[in-house]
SEGU-288530 format. One record per atom (N, C-alpha, C, CB): residue in one letter; z, y, x. Coordinates in pm, whole numbers, plus 50000, padded with zeros to 5 digits. Glycine has a CB too. Layout:
N
AZYX ...
# end
This chain:
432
X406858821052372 X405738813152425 X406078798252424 X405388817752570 X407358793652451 X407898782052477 X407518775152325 X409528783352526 X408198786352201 X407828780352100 X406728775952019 X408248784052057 X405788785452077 X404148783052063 X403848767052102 X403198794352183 X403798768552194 X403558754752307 X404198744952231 X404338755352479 X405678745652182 X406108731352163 X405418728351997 X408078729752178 X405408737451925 X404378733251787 X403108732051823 X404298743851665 X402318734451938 X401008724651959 X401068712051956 X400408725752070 X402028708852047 X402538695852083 X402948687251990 X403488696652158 X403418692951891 X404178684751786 X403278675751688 X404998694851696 X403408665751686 X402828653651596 X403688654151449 X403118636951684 X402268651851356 X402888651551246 X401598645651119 X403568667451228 X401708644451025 X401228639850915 X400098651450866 X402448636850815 X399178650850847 X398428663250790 X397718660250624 X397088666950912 X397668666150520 X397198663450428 X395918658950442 X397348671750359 X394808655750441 X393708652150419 X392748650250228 X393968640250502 X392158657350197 X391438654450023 X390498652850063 X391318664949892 X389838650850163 X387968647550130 X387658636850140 X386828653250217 X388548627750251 X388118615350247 X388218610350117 X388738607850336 X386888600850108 X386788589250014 X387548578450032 X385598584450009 X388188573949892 X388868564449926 X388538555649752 X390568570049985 X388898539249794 X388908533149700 X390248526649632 X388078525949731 X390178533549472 X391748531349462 X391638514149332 X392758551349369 X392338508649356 X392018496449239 X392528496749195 X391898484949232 X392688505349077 X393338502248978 X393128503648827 X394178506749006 X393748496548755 X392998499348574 X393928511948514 X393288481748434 X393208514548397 X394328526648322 X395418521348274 X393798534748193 X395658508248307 X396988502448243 X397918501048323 X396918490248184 X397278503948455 X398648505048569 X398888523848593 X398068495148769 X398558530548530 X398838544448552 X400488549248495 X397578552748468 X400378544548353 X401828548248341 X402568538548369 X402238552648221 X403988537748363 X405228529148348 X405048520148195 X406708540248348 X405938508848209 X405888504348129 X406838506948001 X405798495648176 X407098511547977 X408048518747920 X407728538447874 X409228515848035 X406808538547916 X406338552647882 X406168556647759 X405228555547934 X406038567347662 X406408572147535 X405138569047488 X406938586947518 X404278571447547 X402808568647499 X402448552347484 X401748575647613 X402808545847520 X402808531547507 X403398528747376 X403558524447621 X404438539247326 X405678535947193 X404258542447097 X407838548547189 X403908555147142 X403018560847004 X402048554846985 X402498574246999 X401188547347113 X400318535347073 X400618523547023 X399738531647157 X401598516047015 X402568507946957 X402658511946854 X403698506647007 X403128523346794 X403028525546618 X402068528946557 X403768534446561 X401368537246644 X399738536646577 X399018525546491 X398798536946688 X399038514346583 X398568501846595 X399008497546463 X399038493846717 X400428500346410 X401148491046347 X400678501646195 X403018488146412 X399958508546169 X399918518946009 X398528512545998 X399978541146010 X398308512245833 X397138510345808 X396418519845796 X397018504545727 X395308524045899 X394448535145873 X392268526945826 X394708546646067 X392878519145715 X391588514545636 X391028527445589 X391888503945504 X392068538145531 X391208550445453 X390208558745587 X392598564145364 X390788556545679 X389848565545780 X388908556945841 X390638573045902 X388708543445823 X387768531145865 X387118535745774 X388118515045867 X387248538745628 X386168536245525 X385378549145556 X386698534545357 X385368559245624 X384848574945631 X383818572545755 X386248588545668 X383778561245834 X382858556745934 X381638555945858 X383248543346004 X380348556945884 X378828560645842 X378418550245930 X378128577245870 X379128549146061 X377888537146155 X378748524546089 X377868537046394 X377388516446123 X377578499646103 X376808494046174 X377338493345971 X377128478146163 X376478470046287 X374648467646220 X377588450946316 X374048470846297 X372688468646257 X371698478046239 X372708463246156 X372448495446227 X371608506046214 X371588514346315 X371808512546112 X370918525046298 X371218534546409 X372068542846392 X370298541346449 X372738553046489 X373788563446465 X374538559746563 X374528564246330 X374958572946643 X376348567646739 X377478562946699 X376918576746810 X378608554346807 X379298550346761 X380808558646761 X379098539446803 X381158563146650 X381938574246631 X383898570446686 X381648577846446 X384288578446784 X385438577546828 X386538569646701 X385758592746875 X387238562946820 X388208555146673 X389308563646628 X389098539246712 X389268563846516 X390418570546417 X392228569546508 X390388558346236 X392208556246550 X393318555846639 X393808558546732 X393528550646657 X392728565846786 X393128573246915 X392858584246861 X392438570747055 X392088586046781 X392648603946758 X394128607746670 X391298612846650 X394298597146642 X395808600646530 X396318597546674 X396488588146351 X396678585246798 X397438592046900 X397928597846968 X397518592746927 X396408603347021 X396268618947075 X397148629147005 X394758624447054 X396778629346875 X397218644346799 X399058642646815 X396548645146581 X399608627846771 X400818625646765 X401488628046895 X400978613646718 X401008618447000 X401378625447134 X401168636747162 X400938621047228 X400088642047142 X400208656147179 X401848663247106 X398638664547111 X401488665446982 X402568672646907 X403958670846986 X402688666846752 X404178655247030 X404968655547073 X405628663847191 X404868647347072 X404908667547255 X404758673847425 X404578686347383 X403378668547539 X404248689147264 X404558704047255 X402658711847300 X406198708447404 X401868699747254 X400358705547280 X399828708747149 X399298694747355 X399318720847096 X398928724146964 X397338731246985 X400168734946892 X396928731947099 X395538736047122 X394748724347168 X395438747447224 X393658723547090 X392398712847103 X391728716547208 X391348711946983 X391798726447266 X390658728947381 X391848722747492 X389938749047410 X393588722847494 X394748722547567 X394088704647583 X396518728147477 X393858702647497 X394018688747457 X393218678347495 X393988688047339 X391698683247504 X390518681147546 X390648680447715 X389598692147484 X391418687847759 X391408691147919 X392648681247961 X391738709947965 X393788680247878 X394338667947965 X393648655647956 X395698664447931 X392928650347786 X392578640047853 X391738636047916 X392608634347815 X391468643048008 X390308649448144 X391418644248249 X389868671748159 X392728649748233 X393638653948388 X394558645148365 X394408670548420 X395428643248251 X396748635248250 X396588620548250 X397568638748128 X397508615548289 X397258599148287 X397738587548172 X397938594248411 X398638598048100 X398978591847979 X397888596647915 X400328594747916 X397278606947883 X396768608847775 X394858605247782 X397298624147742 X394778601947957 X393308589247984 X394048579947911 X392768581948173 X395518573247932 X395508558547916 X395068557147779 X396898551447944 X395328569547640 X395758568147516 X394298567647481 X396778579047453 X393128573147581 X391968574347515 X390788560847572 X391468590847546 X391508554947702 X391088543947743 X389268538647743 X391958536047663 X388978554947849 X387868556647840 X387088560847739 X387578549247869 X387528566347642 X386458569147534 X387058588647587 X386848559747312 X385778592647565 X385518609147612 X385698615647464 X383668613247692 X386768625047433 X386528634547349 X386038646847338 X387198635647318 X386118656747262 X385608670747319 X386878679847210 X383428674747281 X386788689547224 X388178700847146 X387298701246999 X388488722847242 X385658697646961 X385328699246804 X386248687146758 X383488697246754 X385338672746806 X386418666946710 X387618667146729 X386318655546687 X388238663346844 X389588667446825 X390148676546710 X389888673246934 X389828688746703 X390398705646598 X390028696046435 X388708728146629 X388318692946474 X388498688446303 X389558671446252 X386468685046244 X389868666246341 X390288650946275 X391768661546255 X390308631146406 X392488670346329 X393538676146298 X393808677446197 X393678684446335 X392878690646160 X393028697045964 X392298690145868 X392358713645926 X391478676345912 X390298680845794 X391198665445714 X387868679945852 X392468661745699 X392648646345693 X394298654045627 X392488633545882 X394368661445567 X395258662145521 X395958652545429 X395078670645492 X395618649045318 X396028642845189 X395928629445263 X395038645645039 X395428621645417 X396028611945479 X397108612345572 X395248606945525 X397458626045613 X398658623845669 X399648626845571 X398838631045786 X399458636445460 X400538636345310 X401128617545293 X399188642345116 X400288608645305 X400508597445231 X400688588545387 X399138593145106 X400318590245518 X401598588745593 X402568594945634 X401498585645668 X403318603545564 X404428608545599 X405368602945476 X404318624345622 X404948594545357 X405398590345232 X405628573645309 X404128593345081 X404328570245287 X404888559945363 X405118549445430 X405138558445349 X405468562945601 X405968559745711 X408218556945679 X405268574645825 X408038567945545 X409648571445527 X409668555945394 X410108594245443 X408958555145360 X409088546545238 X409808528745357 X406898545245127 X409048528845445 X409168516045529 X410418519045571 X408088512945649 X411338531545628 X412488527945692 X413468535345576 X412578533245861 X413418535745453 X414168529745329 X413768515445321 X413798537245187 X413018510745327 X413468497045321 X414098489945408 X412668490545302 X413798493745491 X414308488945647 X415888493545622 X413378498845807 X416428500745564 X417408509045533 X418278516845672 X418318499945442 X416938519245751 X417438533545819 X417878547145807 X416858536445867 X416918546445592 X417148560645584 X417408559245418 X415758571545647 X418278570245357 X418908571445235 X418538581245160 X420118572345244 X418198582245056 X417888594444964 X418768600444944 X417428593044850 X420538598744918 X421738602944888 X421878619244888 X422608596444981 X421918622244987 X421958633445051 X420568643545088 X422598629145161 X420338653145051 X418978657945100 X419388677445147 X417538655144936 X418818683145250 X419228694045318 X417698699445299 X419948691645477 X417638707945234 X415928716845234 X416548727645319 X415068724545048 X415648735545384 X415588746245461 X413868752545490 X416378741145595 X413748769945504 X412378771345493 X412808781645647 X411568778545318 X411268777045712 X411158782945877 X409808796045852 X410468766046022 X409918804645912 X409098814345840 X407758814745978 X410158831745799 X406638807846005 X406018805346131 X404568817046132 X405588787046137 X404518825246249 X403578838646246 X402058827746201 X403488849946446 X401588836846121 X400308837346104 X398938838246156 X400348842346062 X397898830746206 X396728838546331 X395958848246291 X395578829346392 X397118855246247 X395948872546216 X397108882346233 X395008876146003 X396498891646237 X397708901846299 X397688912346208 X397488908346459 X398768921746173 X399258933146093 X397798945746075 X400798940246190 X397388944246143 X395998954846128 X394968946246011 X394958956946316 X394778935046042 X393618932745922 X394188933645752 X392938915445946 X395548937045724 X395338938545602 X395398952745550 X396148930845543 X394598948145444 X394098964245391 X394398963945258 X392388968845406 X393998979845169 X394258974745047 X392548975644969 X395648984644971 X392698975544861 X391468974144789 X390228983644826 X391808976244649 X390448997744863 X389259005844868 X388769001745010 X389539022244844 X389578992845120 X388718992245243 X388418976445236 X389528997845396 X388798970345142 X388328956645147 X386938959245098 X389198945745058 X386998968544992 X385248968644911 X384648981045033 X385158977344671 X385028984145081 X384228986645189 X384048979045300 X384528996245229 X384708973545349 X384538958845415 X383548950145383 X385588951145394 X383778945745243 X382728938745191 X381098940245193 X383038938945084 X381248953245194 X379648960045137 X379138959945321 X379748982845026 X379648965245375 X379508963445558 X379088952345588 X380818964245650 X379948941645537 X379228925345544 X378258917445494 X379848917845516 X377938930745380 X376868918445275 X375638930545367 X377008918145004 X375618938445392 X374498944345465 X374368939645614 X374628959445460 X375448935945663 X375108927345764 X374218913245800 X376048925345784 X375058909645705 X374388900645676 X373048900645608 X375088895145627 X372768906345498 X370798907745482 X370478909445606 X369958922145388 X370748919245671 X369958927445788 X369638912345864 X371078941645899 X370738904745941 X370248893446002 X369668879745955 X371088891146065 X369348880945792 X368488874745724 X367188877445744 X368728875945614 X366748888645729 X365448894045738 X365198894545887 X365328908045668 X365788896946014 X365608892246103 X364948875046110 X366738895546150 X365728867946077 X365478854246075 X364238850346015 X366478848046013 X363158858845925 X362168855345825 X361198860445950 X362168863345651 X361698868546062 X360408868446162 X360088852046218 X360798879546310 X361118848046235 X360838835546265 X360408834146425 X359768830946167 X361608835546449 X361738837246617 X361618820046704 X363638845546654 X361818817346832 X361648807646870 X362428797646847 X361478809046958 X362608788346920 X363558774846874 X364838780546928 X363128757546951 X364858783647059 X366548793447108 X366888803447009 X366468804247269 X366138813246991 X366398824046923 X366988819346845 X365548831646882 X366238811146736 X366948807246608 X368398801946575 X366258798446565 X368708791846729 X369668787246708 X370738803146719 X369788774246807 X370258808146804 X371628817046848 X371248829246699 X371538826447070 X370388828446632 X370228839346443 X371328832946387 X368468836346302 X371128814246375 X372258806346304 X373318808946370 X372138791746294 X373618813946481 X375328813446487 X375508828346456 X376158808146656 X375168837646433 X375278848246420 X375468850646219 X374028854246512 X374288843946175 X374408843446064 X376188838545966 X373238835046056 X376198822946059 X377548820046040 X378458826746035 X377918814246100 X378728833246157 X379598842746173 X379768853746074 X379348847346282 X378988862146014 X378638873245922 X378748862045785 X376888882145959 X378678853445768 X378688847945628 X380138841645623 X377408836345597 X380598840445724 X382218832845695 X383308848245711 X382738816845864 X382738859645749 X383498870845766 X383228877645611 X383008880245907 X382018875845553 X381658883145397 X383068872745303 X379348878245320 X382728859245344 X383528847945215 X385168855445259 X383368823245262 X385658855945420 X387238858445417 X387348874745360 X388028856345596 X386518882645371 X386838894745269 X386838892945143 X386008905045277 X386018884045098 X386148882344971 X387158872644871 X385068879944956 X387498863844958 X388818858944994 X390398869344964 X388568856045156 X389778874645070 X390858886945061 X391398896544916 X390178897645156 X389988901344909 X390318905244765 X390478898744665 X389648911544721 X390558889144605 X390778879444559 X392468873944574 X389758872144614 X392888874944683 X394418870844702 X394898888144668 X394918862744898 X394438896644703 X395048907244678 X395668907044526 X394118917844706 X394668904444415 X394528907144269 X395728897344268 X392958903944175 X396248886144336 X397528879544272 X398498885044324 X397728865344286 X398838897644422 X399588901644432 X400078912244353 X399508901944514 X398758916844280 X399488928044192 X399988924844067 X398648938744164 X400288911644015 X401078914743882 X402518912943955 X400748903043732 X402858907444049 X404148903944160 X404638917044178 X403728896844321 X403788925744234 X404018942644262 X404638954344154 X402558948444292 X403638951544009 X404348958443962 X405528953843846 X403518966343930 X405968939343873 X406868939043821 X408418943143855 X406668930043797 X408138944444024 X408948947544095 X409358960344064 X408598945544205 X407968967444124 X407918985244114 X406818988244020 X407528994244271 X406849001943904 X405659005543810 X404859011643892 X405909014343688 X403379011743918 X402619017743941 X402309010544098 X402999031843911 X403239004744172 X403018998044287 X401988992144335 X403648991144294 X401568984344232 X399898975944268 X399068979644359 X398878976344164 X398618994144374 X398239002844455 X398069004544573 X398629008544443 X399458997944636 X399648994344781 X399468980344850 X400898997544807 X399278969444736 X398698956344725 X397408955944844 X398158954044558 X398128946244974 X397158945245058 X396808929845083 X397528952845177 X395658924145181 X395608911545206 X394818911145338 X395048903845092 X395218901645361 X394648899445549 X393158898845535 X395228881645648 X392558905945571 X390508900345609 X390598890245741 X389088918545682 X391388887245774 X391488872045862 X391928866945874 X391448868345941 X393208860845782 X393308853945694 X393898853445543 X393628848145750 X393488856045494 X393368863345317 X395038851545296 X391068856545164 X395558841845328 X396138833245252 X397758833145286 X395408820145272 X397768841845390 X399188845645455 X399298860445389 X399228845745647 X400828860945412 X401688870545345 X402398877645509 X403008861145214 X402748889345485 X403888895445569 X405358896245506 X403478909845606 X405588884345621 X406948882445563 X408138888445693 X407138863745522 X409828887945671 X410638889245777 X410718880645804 X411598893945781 X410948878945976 X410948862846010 X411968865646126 X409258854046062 X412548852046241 X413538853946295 X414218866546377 X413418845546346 X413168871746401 X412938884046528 X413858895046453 X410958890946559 X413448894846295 X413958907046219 X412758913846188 X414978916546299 X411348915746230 X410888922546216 X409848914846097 X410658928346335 X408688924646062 X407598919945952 X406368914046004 X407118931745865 X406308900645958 X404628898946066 X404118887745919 X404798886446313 X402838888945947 X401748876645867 X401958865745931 X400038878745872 X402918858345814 X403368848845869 X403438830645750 X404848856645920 X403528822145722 X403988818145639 X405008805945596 X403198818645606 X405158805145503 X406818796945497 X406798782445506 X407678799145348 X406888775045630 X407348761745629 X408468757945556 X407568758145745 X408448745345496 X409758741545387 X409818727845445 X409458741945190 X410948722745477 X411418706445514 X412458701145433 X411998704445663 X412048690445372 X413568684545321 X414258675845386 X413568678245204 X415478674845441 X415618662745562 X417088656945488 X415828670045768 X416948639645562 X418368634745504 X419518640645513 X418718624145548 X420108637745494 X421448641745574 X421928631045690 X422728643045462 X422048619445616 X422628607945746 X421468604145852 X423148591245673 X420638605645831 X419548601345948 X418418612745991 X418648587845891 X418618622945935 X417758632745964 X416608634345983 X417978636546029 X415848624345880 X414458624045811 X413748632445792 X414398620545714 X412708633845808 X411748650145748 X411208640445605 X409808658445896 X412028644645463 X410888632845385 X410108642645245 X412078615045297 X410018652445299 X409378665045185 X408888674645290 X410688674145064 X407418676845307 X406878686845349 X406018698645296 X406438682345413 X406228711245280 X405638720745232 X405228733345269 X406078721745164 X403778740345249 X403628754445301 X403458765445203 X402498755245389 X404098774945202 X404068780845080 X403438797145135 X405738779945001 X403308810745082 X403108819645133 X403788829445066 X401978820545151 X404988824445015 X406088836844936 X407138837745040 X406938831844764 X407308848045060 X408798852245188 X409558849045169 X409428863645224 X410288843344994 X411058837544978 X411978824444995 X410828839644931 X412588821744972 X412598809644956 X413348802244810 X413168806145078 X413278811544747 X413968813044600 X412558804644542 X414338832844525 X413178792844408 X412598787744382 X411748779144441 X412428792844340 X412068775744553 X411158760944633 X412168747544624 X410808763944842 X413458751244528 X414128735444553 X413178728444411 X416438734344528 X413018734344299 X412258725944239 X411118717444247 X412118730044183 X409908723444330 X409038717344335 X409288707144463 X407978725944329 X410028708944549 X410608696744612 X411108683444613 X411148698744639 X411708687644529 X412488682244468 X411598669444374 X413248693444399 X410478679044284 X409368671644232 X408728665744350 X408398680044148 X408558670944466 X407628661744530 X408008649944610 X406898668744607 X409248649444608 X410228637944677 X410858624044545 X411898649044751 X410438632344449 X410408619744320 X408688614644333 X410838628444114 X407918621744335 X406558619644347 X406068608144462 X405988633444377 X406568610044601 X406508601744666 X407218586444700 X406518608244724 X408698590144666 X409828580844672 X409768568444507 X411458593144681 X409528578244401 X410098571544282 X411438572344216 X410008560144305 X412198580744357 X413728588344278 X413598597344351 X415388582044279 X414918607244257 X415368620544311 X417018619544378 X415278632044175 X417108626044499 X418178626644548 X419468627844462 X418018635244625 X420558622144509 X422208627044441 X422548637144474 X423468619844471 X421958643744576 X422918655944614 X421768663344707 X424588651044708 X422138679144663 X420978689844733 X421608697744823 X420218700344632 X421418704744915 X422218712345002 X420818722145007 X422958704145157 X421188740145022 X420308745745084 X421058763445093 X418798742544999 X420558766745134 X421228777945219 X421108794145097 X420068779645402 X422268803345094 X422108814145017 X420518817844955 X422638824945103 X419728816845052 X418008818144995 X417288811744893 X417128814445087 X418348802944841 X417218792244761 X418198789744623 X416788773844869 X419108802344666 X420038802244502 X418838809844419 X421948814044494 X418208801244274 X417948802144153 X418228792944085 X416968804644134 X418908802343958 X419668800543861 X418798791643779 X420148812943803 X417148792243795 X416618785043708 X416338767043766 X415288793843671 X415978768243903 X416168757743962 X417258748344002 X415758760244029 X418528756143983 X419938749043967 X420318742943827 X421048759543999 X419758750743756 X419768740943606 X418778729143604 X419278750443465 X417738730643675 X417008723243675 X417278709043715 X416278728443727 X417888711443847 X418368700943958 X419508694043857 X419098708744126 X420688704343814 X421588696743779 X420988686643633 X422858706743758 X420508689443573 X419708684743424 X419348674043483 X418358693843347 X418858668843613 X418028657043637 X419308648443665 X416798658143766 X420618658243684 X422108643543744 X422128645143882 X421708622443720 X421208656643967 X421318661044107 X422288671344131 X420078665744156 X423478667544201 X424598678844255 X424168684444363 X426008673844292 X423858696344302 X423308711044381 X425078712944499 X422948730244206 X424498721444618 X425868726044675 X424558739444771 X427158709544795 X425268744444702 X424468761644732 X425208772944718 X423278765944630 X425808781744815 X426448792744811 X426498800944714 X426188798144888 X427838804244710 X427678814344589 X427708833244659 X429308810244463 X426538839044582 X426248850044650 X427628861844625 X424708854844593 X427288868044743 X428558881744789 X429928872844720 X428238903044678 X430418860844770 X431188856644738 X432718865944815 X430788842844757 X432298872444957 X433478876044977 X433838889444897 X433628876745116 X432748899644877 X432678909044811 X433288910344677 X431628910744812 X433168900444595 X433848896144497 X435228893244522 X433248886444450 X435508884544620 X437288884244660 X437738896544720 X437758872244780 X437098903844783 X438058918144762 X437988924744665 X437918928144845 X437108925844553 X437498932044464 X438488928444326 X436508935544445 X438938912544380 X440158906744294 X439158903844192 X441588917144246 X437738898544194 X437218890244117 X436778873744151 X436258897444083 X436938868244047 X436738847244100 X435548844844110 X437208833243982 X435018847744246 X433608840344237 X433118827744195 X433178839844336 X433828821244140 X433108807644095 X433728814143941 X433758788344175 X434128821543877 X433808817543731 X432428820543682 X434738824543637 X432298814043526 X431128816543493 X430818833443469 X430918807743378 X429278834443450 X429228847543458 X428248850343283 X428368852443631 X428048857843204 X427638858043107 X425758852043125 X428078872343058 X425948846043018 X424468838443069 X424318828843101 X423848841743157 X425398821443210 X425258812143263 X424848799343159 X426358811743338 X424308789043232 X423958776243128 X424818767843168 X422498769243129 X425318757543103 X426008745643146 X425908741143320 X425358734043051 X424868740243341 X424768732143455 X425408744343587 X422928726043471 X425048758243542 X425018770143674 X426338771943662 X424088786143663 X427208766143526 X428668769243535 X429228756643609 X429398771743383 X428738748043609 X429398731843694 X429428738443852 X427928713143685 X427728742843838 X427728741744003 X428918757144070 X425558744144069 X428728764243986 X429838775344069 X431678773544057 X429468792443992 X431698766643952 X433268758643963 X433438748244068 X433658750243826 X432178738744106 X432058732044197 X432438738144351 X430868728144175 X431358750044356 X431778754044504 X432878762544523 X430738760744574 X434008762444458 X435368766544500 X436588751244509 X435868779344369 X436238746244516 X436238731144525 X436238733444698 X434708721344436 X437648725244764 X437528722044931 X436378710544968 X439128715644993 X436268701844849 X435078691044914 X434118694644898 X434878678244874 X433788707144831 X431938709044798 X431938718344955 X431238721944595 X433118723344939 X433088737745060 X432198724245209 X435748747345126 X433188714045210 X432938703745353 X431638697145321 X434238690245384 X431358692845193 X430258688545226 X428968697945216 X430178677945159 X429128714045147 X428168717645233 X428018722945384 X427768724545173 X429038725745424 X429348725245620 X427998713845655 X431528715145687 X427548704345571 X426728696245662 X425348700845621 X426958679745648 X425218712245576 X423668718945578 X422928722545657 X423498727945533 X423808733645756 X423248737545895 X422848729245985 X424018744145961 X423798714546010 X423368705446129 X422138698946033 X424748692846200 X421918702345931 X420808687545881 X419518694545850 X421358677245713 X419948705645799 X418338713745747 X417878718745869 X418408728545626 X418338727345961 X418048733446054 X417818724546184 X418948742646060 X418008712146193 X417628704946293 X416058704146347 X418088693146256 X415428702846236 X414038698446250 X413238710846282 X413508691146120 X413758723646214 X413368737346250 X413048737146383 X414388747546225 X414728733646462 X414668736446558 X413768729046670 X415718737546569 X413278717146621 X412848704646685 X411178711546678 X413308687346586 X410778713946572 X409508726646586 X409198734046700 X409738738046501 X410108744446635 X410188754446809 X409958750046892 X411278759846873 X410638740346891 X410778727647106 X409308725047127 X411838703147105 X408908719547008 X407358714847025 X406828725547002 X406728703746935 X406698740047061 X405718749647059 X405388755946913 X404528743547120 X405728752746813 X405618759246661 X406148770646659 X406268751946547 X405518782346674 X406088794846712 X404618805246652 X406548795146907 X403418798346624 X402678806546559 X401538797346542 X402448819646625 X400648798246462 X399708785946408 X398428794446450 X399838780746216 X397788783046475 X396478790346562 X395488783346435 X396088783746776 X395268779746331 X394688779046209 X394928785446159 X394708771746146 X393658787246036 X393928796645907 X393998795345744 X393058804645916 X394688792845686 X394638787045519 X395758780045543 X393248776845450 X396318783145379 X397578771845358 X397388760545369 X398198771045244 X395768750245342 X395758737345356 X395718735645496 X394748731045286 X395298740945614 X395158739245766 X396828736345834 X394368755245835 X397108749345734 X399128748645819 X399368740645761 X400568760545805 X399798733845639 X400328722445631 X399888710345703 X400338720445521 X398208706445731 X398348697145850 X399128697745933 X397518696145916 X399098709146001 X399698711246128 X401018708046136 X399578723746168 X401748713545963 X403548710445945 X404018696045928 X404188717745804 X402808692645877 X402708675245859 X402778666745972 X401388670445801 X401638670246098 X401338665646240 X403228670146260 X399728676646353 X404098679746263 X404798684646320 X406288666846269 X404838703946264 X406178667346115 X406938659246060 X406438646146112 X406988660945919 X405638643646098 X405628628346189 X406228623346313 X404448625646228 X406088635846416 X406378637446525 X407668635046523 X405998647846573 X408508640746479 X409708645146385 X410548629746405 X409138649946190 X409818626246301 X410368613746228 X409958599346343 X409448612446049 X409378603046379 X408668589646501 X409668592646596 X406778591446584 X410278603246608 X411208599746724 X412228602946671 X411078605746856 X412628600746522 X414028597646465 X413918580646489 X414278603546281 X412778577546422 X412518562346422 X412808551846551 X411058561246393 X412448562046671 X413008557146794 X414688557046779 X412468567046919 X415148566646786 X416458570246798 X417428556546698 X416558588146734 X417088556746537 X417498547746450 X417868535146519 X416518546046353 X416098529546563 X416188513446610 X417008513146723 X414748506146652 X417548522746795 X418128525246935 X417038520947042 X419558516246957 X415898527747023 X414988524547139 X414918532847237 X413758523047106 X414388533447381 X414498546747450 X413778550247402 X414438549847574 X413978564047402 X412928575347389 X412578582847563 X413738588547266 X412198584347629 X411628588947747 X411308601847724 X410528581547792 X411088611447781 X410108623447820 X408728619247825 X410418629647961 X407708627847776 X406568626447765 X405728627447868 X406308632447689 X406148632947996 X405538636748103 X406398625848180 X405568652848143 
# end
């Protein structure tokens, strides 16, 4: 009882939320000065985005709303990525709630459409800033072509192991959809009210973008079967493809197990740990991706690296001739190398067949300096992998190889903007 009594008595502070209160302040006193979002608006500021000025429709003098600026949506998306936000609806609601990400939009209201579309639909402009954003700190000479570390991350797919089928339920699939679809055509020729109609058109949509991804589907199927039966005779047969999303493969990925998934590829420096080659591919492999890399890092840069590093997966014999022919020193494992030393055979001699260049590179890696300098593969290729993951890259909520590569692209900027911090020795902060 005593203790009853003395907590009546007791004075203290009580929360209060209803009162109104007046707070003065602007969105420029919300964060610190020094906050990360102040750095990604700071570099924003500093890229020329004329190609996304020229895609504006309003001008001074006509009618049409005035369409959100290109620079705060490349903020947004960059900060976001950074923090590890990959959903537009995620995205839409902080900058509702968070105070960095009001400050970044500084009163202008978005919604999760545009947001999702400035994401994917701007690819071939973030391809040519991710060229060059890296082109400026080679000059700046933060970063070196010398050295280059490829590595491929295998990231789940947004469709799951049930939608792929093989040919006799895709054309049954198909035929389900194209009768669906009449059926809610001829509905629509009644010519229902102004609501009705709208909600026939979303229905229609729906049934006409589900007929195109089956057909889609079959369509990716037919390139899997000359792949199939070169492997196995008669195999083709079992040739399946996703009906949601026709453009992913089931591949093995970290877990061990098989999922629709597809293959991120990064090429990164070695001394500064650059992302300066980005690619999405949908082969499980990773055999045969140093060439076209390789091409696409001469494509952007104007040279090709001195030296390649990449992991047992990406030994081909045809792409190692390749590399070496250009004057690029490959350093790539040589396969069942221990298997071979117990059986009292030299894994680095040549093997019948070999070409000039596949005999350099396997005399090479019995060599103690090729052995050390490829030791620096794992810290350089696999860094950025891992820097993915951190930022939530663990399954892509888009569909098509051109959508994921935005997304791997959004991922490399991110990447590299806070190598770019790190380089100049600037802080880098936490995002929250």
């Amino acid at each position: 009882m005593a203790n009853t009594q003395s907590h009546l008595n007791a004075r203290f502070q009580r929360a209060e939320r209803r009162q109104m209160s007046w707070q003065a302040m602007s969105l420029d006193q919300l964060i610190p000065s020094d906050h990360t979002a102040r750095l990604v608006w700071s570099y924003v500021e500093s890229l020329d985005l004329s190609e996304l000025y020229q895609q504006i429709q309003a001008v001074e003098g006509k009618p049409g709303r005035d369409p959100i600026d290109p620079r705060i949506l490349l903020a947004l998306w960059l900060f976001a990525t950074i923090d590890g936000v990959g959903s537009a609806r995620r995205l839409e609601r902080l900058c509702r709630e968070h105070f960095a990400y009001l400050w970044i939009c500084g009163g202008v209201s978005v919604n999760h459409h545009t947001l999702s579309d400035f994401r994917v639909d701007n690819v071939e402009f973030l391809d040519q800033l991710l060229t060059k954003s890296v082109a400026t700190m080679l000059h700046q000479g933060l970063v070196e072509l010398n050295r280059i570390a490829q590595d491929g991350m295998r990231v789940r797919a947004s469709a799951g192991s049930s939608s792929f089928r093989r040919q006799p339920s895709l054309e049954k699939c198909l035929q389900e959809a194209e009768a669906h679809l009449a059926e809610l055509q001829q509905e629509a020729a009644a010519d229902p009210g102004a609501e009705e109609r709208r909600v026939q058109a979303a229905k229609d949509r729906v049934a006409r973008e589900r007929k195109e991804r089956i057909e889609a589907a079959l369509a990716e199927r037919e390139k899997l079967v000359p792949k199939m039966e070169r492997r196995e005779k008669g195999s083709s047969e079992k040739a399946r493809a996703s009906t949601t999303d026709p453009e992913c493969r089931k591949m093995k990925i970290a877990d061990g197990g098989f999922r629709p998934a597809y293959n991120v590829q990064f090429a990164t420096t070695s001394s500064s740990l650059v992302i300066v080659g980005v690619d999405v591919v949908n082969a499980g492999t990773d055999g045969g991706q140093m060439k076209p890399m390789v091409d696409q890092i001469k494509d952007r840069y104007g040279r090709a690296p001195d030296e390649y590093l990449a992991d047992g997966g990406f030994v081909s014999l045809d792409d190692i001739t390749a590399l070496e022919a250009e004057g690029i020193t490959t350093y790539l494992p040589i396969m069942e190398e221990e298997k071979k030393r117990a059986k009292g055979v030299n894994p680095f001699a040549p093997l019948k067949g070999d070409s000039q260049e596949v005999i350099a590179w396997r005399q090479r890696m019995g060599e103690a300096s090729a052995q050390e300098i490829f030791r620096e593969r794992s810290s350089t290729a696999e860094y950025p992998n891992a820097g993915c993951r951190n930022r939530g890259l663990r399954q892509f909520n888009v569909r098509g190889i051109l959508k994921t590569k935005a997304v791997a692209l959004w991922q490399a900027l991110a990447h590299n903007f806070q190598r770019l911090l790190d380089l100049q020795h600037r802080p880098r902060l936490g995002v929250i």
